[in-house]
C-alpha positions in Angstrom: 0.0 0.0 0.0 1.1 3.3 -0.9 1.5 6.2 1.8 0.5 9.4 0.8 2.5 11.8 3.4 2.2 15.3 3.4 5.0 16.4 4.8 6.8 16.2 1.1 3.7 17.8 -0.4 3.9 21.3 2.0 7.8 21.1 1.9 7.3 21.8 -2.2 4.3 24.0 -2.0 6.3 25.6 1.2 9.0 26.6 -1.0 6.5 28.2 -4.1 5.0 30.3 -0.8 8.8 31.7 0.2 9.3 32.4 -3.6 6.1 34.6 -4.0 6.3 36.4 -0.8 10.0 37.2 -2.2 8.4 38.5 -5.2 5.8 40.6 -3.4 8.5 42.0 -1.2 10.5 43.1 -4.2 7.8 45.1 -4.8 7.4 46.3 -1.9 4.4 44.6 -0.5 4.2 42.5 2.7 1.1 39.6 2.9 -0.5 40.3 6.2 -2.1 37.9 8.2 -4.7 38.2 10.7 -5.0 35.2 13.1 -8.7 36.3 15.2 -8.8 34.0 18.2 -11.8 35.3 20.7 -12.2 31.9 22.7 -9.8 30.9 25.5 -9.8 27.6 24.6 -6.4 25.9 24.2 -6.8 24.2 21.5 -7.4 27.4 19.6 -4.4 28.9 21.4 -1.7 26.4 20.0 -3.2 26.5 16.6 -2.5 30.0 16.3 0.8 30.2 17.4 1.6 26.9 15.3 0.3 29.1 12.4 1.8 32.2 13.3 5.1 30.8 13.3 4.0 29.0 10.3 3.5 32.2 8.2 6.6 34.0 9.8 9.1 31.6 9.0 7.6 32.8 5.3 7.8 35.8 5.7 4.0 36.9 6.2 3.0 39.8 8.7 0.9 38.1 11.8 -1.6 40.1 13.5 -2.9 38.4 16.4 -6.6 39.1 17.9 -6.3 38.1 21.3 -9.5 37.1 23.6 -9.1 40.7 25.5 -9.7 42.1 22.2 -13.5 41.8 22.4 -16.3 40.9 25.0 -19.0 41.0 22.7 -20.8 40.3 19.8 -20.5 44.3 19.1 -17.2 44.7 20.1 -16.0 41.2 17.8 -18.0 42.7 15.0 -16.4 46.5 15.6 -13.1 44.2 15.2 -13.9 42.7 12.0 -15.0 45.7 10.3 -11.2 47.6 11.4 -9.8 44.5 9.9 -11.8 44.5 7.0 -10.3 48.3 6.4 -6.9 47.8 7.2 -4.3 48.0 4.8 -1.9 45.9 6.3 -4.3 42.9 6.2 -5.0 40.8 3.3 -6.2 37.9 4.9 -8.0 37.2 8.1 -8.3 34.0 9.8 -11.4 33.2 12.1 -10.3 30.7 14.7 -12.9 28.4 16.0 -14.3 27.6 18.3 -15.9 31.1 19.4 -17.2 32.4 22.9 -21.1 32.2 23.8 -21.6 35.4 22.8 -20.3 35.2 19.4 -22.9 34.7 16.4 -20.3 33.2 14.0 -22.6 33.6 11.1 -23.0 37.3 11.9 -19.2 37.9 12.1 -18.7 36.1 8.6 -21.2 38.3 6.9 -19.4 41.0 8.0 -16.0 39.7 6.7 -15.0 40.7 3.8 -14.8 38.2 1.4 -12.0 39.3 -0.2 -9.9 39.0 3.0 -11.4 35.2 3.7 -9.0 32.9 3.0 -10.9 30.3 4.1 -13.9 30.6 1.9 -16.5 30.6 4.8 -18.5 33.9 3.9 -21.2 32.9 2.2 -19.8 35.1 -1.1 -16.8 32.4 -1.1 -18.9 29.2 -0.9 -21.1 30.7 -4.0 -18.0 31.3 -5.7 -17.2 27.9 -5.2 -20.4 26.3 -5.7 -21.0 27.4 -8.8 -17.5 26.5 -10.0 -15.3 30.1 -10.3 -11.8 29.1 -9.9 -10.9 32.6 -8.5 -13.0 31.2 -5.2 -11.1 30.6 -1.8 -11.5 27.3 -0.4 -10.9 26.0 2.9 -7.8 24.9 3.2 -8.5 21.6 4.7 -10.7 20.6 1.7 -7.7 22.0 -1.0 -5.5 19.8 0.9 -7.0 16.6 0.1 -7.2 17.6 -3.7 -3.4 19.0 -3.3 -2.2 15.3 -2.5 -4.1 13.7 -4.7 -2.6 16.0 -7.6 1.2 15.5 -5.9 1.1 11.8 -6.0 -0.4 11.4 -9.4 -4.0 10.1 -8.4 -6.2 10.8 -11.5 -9.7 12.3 -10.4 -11.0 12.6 -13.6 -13.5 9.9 -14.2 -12.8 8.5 -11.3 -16.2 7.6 -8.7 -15.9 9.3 -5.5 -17.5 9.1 -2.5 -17.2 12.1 0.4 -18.2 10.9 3.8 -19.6 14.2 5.7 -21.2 17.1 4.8 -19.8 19.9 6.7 -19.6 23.8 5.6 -15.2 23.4 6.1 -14.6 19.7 4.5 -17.0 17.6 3.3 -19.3 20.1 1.0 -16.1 21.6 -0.1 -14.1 18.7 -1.0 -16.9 17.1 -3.4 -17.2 20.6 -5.0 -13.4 20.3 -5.9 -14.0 17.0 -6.7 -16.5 17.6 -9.1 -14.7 20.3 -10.7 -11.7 17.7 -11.4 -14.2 16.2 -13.4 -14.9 13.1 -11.0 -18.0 11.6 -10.5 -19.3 12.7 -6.9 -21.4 10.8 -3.8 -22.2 12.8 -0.8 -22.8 10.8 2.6 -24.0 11.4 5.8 -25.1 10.2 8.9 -29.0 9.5 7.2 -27.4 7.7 4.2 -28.3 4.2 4.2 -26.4 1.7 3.6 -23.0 3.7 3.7 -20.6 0.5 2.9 -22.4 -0.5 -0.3 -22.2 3.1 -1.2 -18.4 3.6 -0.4 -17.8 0.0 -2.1 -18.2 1.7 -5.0 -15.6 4.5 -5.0 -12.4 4.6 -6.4 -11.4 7.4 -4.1 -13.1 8.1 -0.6 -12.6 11.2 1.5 -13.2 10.5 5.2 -14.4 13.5 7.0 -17.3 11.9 9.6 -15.4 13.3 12.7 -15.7 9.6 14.3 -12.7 7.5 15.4 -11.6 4.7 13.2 -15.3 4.8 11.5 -14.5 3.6 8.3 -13.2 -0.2 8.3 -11.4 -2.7 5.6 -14.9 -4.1 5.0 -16.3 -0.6 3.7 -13.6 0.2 1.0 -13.3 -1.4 -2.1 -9.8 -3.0 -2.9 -7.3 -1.3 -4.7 -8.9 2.2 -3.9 -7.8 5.8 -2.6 -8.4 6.7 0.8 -7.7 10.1 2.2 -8.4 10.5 6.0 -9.3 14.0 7.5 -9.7 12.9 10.6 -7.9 13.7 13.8 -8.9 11.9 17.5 -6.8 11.5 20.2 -8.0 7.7 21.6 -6.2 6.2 25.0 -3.2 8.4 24.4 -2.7 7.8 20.3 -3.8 10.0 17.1 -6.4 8.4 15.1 -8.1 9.3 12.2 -11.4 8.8 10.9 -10.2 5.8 9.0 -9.6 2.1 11.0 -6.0 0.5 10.6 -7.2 -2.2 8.3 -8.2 -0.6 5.5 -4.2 -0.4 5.0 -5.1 -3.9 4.2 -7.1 -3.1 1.2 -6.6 0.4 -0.2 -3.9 1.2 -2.9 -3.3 4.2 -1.1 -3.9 5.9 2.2 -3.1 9.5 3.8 -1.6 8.7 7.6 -2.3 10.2 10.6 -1.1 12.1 11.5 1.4 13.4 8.8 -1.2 13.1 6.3 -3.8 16.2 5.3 -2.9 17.9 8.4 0.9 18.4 7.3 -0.4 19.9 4.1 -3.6 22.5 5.4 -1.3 24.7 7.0 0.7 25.6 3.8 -2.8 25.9 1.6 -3.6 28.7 4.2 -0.4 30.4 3.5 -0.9 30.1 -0.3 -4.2 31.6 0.2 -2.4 34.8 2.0 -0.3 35.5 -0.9 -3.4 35.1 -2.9 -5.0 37.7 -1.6 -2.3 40.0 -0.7 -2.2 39.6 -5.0 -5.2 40.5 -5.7 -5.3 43.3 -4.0 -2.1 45.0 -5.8 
């Protein structure tokens, strides 16, 4: 069975970043960052200084939001809008999760969509949905596409199946999917039957958020499986994908050192991006 790591895949696109931040700095332009964490919640914490360190070692400007920076839904949105106006910013970064006072649907429809590099404004996902190249996309979704291009998977053609629905993964993922010309399932916890249905598929996205949900008996032999999961389970990282399928599958993302090793570096492509586009 073939490992598909992702440390290899964000070392090359790491290196195309460093290149174009270079090239924006030769002309004078910095990409700025804005990583918005409003929760105290560790979790969110680590992640941001993993990606702020991340997007230094670049070269990208970091603007951290720190919880003290707002107590309220007014004072978060009040944020948002400075952010939105800022020149130094050409990206901003919503960290989940968010406090109980936080409406996150009203603080993304206050975003400005040009500054979400994440694609979760809704002006993003209908870029997306209705297939304009120039959308952003969450970067855990363009990571799975990004190591099935690196290793040579063909998609075109291909019958795949997405397991999970979600606004950041699942949704997004079969919409890249379907744009690479494959031939698209969507499951979810009220599909029936889910084994027959992924017993089909020559690639499977696994994106459930359950533990080692997916077994050997569920995937068809010889097939693609990329695994976006990420549990910890009496002490160990799992994914959403049991052991065995190794047993079965031509290929397999690990985890960890699979699609997580990659998201970071899409997020940083998606800075330059913007900082681009708004030359």
């Amino acid at each position: 069975m073939r490992e598909l790591y992702g440390k290899e895949v964000a070392r090359v696109r790491r290196e195309e970043v460093c290149r174009a931040v270079a090239e924006l700095a030769a002309q004078g332009r910095t990409p700025g960052l804005a990583l918005v964490r409003l929760s105290t919640d560790a979790g969110a914490r680590m992640y941001a200084e993993f990606l702020a360190k991340a997007a230094g070692d670049v070269g990208i400007a970091v603007i951290r939001i720190e919880p003290d920076a707002a107590h309220s839904q007014e004072e978060a949105l009040a944020l948002i809008r400075r952010l939105n106006a800022a020149p130094e910013v050409d990206g901003v970064l919503l960290l989940m999760p968010l406090p109980a006072y936080a409406d996150r649907r009203a603080l993304l429809d206050a975003l400005n969509p040009a500054k979400d590099i994440d694609g979760l404004t809704p002006t993003q996902a209908g870029l997306l949905a209705t297939g304009r190249e120039d959308a952003f996309v969450p970067a855990t979704a363009r990571a799975c596409l990004a190591l099935l291009t690196h290793y040579g998977i063909a998609v075109e053609g291909k019958e795949a199946v997405v397991i999970g629905r979600s606004d950041v993964i699942g949704k997004p993922v079969a919409r890249l999917l379907l744009a690479a010309h494959a031939t698209v399932t969507i499951c979810h916890s009220h599909t029936r039957e889910l084994a027959a249905v992924t017993r089909r598929a020559d690639i499977v996205v696994a994106a459930l958020g359950r533990p080692r949900a997916i077994t050997a008996e569920m995937i068809r032999p010889g097939a693609t499986v990329i695994d976006v999961g990420i549990h910890r389970v009496d002490g160990a990282t799992v994914g959403d994908v049991d052991p065995a399928v190794r047993e079965v599958a031509a290929a397999l993302t690990p985890v960890p050192g699979g699609v997580g090793a990659v998201t970071t570096v899409m997020m940083l492509e998606a800075v330059v991006t913007a900082c681009r586009r708004r030359q």
